[in-house]
Each structure stands twice: as structure tokens, then as C-alpha cells.
C-alpha positions as CSV (number, residue, x, y, z in Angstrom):
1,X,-126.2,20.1,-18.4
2,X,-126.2,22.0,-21.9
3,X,-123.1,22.9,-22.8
4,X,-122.6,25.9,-25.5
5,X,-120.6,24.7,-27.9
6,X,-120.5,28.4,-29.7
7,X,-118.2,29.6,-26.9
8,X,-115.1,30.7,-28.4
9,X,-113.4,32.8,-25.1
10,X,-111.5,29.4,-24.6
11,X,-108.8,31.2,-22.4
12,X,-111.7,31.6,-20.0
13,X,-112.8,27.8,-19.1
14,X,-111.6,25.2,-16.8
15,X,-109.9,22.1,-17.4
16,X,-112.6,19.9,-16.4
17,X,-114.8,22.7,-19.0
18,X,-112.6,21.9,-21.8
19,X,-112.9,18.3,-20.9
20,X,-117.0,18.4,-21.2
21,X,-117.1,20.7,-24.0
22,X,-114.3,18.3,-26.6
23,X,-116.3,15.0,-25.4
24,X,-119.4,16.9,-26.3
25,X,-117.9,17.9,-29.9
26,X,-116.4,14.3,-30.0
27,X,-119.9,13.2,-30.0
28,X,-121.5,15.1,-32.1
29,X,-118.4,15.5,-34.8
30,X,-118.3,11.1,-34.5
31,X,-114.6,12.3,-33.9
32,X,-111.3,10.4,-32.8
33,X,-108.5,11.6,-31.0
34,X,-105.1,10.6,-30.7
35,X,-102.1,11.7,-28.7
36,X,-98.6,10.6,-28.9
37,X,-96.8,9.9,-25.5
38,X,-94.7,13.2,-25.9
39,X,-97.6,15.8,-25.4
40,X,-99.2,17.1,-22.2
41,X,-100.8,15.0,-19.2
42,X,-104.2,16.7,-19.7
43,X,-104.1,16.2,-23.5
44,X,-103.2,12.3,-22.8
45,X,-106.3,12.6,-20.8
46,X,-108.4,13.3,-23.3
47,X,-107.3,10.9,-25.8
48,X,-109.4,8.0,-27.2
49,X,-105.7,6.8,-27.6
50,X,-102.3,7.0,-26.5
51,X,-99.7,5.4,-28.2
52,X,-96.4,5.9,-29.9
53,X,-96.2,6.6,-33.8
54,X,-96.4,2.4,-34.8
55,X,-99.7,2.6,-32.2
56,X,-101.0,5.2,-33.5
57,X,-100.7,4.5,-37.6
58,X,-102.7,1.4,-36.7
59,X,-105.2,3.3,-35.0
60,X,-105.5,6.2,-37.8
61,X,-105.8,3.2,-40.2
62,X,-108.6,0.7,-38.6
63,X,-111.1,3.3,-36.9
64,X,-114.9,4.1,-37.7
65,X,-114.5,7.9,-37.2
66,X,-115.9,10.4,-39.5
67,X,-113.2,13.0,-37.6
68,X,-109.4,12.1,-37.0
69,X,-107.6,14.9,-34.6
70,X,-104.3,14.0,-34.0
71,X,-102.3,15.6,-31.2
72,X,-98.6,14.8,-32.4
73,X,-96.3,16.7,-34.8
74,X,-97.6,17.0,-38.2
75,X,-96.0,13.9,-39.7
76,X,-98.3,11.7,-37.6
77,X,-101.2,13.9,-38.7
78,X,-100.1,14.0,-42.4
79,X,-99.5,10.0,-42.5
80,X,-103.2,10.1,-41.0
81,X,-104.6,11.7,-43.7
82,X,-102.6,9.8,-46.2
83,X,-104.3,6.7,-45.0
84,X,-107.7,8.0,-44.9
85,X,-107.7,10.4,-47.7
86,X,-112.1,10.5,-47.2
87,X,-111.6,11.5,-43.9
88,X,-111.4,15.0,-41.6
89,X,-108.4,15.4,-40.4
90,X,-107.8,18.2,-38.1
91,X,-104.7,18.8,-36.0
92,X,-104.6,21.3,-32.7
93,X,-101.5,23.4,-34.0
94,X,-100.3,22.6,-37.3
95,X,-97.0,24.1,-36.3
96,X,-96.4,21.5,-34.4
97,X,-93.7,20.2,-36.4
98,X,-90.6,17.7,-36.2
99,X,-87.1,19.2,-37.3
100,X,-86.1,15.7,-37.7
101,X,-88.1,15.1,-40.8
102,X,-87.6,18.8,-42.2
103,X,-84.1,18.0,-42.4
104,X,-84.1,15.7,-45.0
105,X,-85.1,17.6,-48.4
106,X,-86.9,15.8,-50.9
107,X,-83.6,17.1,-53.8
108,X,-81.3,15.8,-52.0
109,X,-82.8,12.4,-50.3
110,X,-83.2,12.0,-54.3
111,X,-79.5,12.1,-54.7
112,X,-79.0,10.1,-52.0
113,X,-81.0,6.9,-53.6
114,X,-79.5,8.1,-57.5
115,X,-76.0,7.0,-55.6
116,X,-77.3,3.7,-54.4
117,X,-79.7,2.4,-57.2
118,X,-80.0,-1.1,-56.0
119,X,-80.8,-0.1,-52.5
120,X,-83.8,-0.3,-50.8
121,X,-85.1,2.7,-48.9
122,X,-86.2,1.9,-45.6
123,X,-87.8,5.4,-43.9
124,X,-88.1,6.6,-40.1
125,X,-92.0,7.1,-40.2
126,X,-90.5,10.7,-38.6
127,X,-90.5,12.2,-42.2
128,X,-92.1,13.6,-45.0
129,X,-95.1,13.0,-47.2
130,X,-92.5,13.0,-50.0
131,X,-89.7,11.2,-48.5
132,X,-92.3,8.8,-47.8
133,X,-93.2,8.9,-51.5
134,X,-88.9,8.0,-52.7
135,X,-89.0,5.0,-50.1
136,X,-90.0,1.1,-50.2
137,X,-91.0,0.6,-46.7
138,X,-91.4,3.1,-43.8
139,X,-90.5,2.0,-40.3
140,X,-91.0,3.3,-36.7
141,X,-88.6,2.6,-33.6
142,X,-90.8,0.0,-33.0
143,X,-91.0,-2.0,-36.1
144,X,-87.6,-1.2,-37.0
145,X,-85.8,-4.0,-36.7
146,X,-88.7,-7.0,-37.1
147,X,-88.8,-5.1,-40.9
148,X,-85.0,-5.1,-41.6
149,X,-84.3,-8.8,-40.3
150,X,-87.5,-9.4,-43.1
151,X,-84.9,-7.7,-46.3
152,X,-82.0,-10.2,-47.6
153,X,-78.9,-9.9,-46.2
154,X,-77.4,-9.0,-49.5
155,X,-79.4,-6.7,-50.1
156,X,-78.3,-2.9,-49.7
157,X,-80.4,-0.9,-47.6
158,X,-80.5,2.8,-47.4
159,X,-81.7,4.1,-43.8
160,X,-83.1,8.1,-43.0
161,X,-83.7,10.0,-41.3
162,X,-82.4,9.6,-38.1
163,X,-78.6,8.8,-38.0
164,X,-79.0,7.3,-34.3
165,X,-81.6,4.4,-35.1
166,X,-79.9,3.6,-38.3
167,X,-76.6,3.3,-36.1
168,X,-78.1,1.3,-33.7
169,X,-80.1,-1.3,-36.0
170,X,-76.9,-1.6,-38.2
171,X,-74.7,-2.1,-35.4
172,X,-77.5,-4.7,-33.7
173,X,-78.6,-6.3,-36.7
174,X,-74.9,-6.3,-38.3
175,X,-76.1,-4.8,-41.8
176,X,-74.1,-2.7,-43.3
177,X,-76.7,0.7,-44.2
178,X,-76.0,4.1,-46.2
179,X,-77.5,6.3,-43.3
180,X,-78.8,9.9,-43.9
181,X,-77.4,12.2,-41.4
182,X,-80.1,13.3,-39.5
183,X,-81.2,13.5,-35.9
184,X,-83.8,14.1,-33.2
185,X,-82.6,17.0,-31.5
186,X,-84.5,16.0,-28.4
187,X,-82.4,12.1,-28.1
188,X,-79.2,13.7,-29.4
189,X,-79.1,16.3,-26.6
190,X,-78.5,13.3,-23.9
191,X,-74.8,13.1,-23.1
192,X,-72.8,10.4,-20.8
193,X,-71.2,13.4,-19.6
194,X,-74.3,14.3,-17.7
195,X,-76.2,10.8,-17.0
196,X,-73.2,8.6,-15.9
197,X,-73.2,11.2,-12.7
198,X,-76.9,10.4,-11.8
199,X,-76.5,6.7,-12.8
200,X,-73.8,6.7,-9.9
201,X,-76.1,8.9,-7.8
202,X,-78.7,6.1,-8.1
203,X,-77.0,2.5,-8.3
204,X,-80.5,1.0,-8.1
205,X,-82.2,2.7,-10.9
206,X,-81.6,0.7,-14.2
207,X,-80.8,3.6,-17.1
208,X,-83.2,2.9,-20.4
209,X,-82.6,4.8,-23.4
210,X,-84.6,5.2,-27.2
211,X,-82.9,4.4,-29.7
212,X,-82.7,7.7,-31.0
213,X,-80.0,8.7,-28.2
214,X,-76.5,8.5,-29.1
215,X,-74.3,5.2,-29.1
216,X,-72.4,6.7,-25.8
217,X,-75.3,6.7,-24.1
218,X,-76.7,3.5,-25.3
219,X,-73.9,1.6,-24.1
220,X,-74.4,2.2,-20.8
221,X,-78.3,1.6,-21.1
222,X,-79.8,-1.7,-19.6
223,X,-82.8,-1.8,-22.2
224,X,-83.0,-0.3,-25.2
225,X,-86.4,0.4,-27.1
226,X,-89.5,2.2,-28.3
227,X,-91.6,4.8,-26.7
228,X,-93.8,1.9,-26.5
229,X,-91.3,-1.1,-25.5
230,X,-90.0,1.2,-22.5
231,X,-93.2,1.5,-21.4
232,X,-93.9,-1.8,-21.1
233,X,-90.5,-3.0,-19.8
234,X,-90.7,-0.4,-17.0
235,X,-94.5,-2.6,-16.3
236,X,-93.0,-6.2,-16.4
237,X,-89.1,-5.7,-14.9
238,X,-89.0,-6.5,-11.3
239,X,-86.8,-3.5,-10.9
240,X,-88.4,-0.5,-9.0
241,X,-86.3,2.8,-10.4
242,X,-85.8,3.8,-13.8
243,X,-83.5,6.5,-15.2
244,X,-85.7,7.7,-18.3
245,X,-83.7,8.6,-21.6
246,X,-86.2,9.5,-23.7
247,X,-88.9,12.7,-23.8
248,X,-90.2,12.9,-20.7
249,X,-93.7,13.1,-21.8
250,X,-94.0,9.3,-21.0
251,X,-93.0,9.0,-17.7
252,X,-96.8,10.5,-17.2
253,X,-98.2,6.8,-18.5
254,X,-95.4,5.1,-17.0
255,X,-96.0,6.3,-13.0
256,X,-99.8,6.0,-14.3
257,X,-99.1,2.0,-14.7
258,X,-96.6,1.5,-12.1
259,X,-97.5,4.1,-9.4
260,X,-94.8,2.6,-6.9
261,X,-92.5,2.8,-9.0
262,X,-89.2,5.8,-9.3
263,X,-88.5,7.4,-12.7
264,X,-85.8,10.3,-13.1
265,X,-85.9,12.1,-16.1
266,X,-82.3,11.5,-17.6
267,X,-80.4,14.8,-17.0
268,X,-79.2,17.1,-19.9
269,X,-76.7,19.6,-20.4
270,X,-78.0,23.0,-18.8
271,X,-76.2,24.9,-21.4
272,X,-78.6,22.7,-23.6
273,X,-81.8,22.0,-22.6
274,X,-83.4,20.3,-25.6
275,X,-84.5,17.0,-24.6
276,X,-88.1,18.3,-24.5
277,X,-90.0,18.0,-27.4
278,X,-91.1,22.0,-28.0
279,X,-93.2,21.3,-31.0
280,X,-95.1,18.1,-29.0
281,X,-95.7,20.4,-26.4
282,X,-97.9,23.1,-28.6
283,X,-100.5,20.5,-28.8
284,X,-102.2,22.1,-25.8
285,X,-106.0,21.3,-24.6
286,X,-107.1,24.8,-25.3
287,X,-105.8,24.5,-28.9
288,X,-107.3,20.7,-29.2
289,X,-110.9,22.1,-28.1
290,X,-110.9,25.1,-30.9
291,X,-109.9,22.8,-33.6
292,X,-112.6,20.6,-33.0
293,X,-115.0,23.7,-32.5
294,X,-113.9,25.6,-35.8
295,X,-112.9,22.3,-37.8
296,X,-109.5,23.5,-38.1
297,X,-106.5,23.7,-39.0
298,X,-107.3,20.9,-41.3
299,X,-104.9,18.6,-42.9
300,X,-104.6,18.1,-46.4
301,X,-102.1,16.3,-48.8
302,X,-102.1,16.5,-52.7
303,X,-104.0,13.1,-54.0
304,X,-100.6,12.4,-56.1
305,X,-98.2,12.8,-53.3
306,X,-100.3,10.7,-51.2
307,X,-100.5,7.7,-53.3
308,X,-97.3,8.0,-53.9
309,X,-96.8,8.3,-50.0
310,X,-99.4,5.2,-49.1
311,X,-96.9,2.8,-50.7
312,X,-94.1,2.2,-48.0
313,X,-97.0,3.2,-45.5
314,X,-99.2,0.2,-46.6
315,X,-95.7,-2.3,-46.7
316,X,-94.6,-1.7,-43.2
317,X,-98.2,-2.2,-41.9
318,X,-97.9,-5.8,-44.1
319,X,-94.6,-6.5,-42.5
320,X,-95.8,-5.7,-39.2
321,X,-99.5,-6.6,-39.1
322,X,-99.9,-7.4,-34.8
């Protein structure tokens, strides 16, 4: 079948359409994708791969592409291009941001470290090209700890953005951190208020819980982890019902791998229904086949900035190379 690639009434064409036409421009382009957990079932589809952020800054660094498109938020795409600074980088709506990471400014991160000279900076990979470029190693949830437990117990560690994480690692780890006050808005919005009720409407389902969410819900939570590490844990535990504290974007992969199993979406507040990623969400399979078509929007990141970024980029992938 020849497919016309020149098409641009997008609105207009099927799912299994789009499907033919982005493997046909993935061909021809010699083009990657990659898709966070958090975005839609049909854009998961599509993906070459599906991963969390640790996942997927090992696949934006070790590929053969000529064409990176990243379906994420733009601080996935942005540390993309920061690692392959040779390389296309296209992203399906680059307003597909992460409020997390916009809420810690560059001035006053400064400020932060000018209050802490001897500390190291250890960064939430959720963040900036330039906070990237003020800190010594940049971390995700899954990495986290295994690069902490690697810095000297004397040593004083500065932790952003996410005030949640930092909490939890310095409480786990007992390390005493100078934590930035930021937060996902999407793990914050969980409440005990609301789960404890559905944890006693299901006694058999065991509650799991990023650690982005709040300490009051993490205490109650019988495994705590990653967007990758739930994910697997819901695979291997013997247990066959899950209450799900985390965007519900992965419970797509998770009834994918265990198709007998039960996962509930933890319930939030109706008042406030933010424990769905918005921004992840924009990454649609509409918008993912007209970037490829018209090679854009296209990422780009001032050479300076991004060596200056690379640094705490490159360190985390050396203190975590498997």
C-alpha cells in the first residue's frame, strides 16, 4: 500500500492510519520514539520505547537514530537533546510541560547553593536545562537513592526539586538534606483522607505509592518505588490487587503484563482532581504524526547551557550505569 505522506488533514485518519503513516515516516526519517509511562495507550503503542525518565535517558543516550521524538514533558526532550546535541530532536507538543521543574528559578536555586557552599547538589532529573547546569549529579526516582548512599555521609547534600522524594530519601536513607520546596502537583494531590476509605473497601489489594506522594500516604503504602520499580513489583508479588498511587498512565503497561491482575486508580479529592498528568496527556497520536511529518516543533538548547547541563547528566549515568 502507498501511503501519502503529504497528507496533512490529520483530524481525518484512523488510528490504525496514523499508526501506518508514523512507522512509514519512522522509516524513512531513521527516527526513534519514546514515550514515558504517563502519556496515552495509543501513544505507548507506538513507542520504540516505554520507560520511565531513568529508562528513557539511557535510551536517548545509546541509540543509532538520526531522529529522536520524545513523547514526555519537555524536560525529557530537552535532557535528550542535551545528550545528543548532533541529533533531531522533535517533540509532539512542546507545551507539554512539567510545573515541577518551572518552579524552581534558576535566581533563586542560585541562592539556594550561595547558602550552602560546601554542599553538593543532587537534582530531580524533573528540572531545568539550567538547574541542571548549578548541580553535581542529577537523579531520577529510580536512581535516587543507589546515587545518595554513593556521597559521604559527611557530606552536605542539597536535594530539588521535589520536596516529597527529598523527604522520603532523607528520611529512608537518614541524611540530613537542605530540600527545595517543590512538588508534583499530580503526587501531592493524593490524600489519606481519600485512599484509607478504598484501602478498607478492598482489604486484599496492597496500596503502592511513588515517591513523589506525601509522607501520609506513604506510610500506609506496602511498596514504595519508581514508575519503573512499581511496575515490576506489581509483575513479581504474588499478590493479585493493587491500589495504584501514582499517574494512572501506567496501570495501561501494568494490566498489559499482568492481565489477571486488579488495579484501582488511588482516589483523589473530587474538589481536586489533579492526579492526572495534563501536560503528559497533550502528547496525543495526532500531534506525534505531524511532528514527524513537518519536523517540528523541534528542540533546541544553547551549546553553552548544554554543556554546562551534560555534567550532572553524564555523572548520574556513571553512578548508575545498569
Amino acid at each position: 500500500m502507498t501511503i501519502d505522506l503529504a497528507l496533512t488533514d490529520s483530524a481525518a485518519l484512523s488510528q490504525e492510519e496514523l499508526f501506518m503513516r508514523i512507522r512509514a515516516l519512522k522509516k524513512e526519517m531513521n527516527a526513534i520514539i519514546l514515550a514515558h509511562y504517563y502519556t496515552l495507550p495509543e501513544v505507548q503503542q507506538i513507542a520504540d520505547i516505554v520507560g520511565d525518565s531513568l529508562a528513557l535517558a539511557r535510551a536517548a543516550e545509546k541509540n543509532s537514530a538520526d531522529v529522536i521524538v520524545f513523547a514526555g514533558v519537555y524536560f525529557m526532550a530537552e535532557t535528550a537533546k542535551i545528550i545528543n546535541p548532533a541529533k533531531l530532536v522533535l517533540m509532539p507538543d512542546e507545551y507539554a510541560g512539567c510545573p515541577l521543574a518551572d518552579s524552581c528559578a534558576p535566581d533563586d536555586f542560585s541562592a539556594l547553593k550561595a547558602e550552602h557552599p560546601g554542599a553538593v547538589v543532587v537534582t530531580y532529573i524533573n528540572s531545568t536545562a539550567e538547574i541542571k547546569a548549578l548541580s553535581d549529579i542529577t537523579c531520577t526516582s529510580s536512581n535516587a537513592e543507589q546515587i545518595i548512599r554513593q556521597i559521604p555521609a559527611d557530606q552536605e547534600i542539597i536535594f530539588g526539586p521535589d520536596r516529597n522524594l527529598g523527604g522520603y530519601l532523607s528520611k529512608k536513607l537518614s541524611r540530613k538534606m537542605t530540600l527545595w520546596q517543590g512538588y508534583c502537583y499530580v503526587h501531592d494531590a493524593f490524600s489519606e483522607e481519600y485512599i484509607l476509605p478504598t484501602c478498607r473497601l478492598h482489604p486484599e489489594a496492597e496500596l503502592i505509592a511513588h515517591p513523589e506522594c506525601r509522607e501520609e500516604v506513604l506510610r500506609h503504602a506496602g511498596f514504595i518505588g519508581s514508575t519503573q520499580a512499581l511496575l515490576q513489583h506489581t509483575v513479581s508479588s504474588p499478590v493479585e490487587s493493587f491500589i495504584v498511587a501514582t499517574e494512572p498512565g501506567i496501570l495501561y503497561e501494568m494490566q498489559k503484563r499482568s492481565p489477571h491482575k486488579t488495579f484501582i486508580p488511588a482516589p483523589k479529592d473530587p474538589e481536586n482532581p489533579r492526579s492526572v498528568c495534563k501536560q503528559m496527556k497533550q502528547n496525543t497520536l495526532e500531534k506525534l504524526y505531524l511532528c514527524m511529518l513537518n519536523r517540528k516543533p523541534e528542540i533546541s538548547v544553547d551549546p553553552q547551557l548544554r554543556l554546562a547541563a551534560l555534567g550532572s547528566i553524564t555523572k548520574m549515568l556513571e553512578m548508575t550505569p545498569v
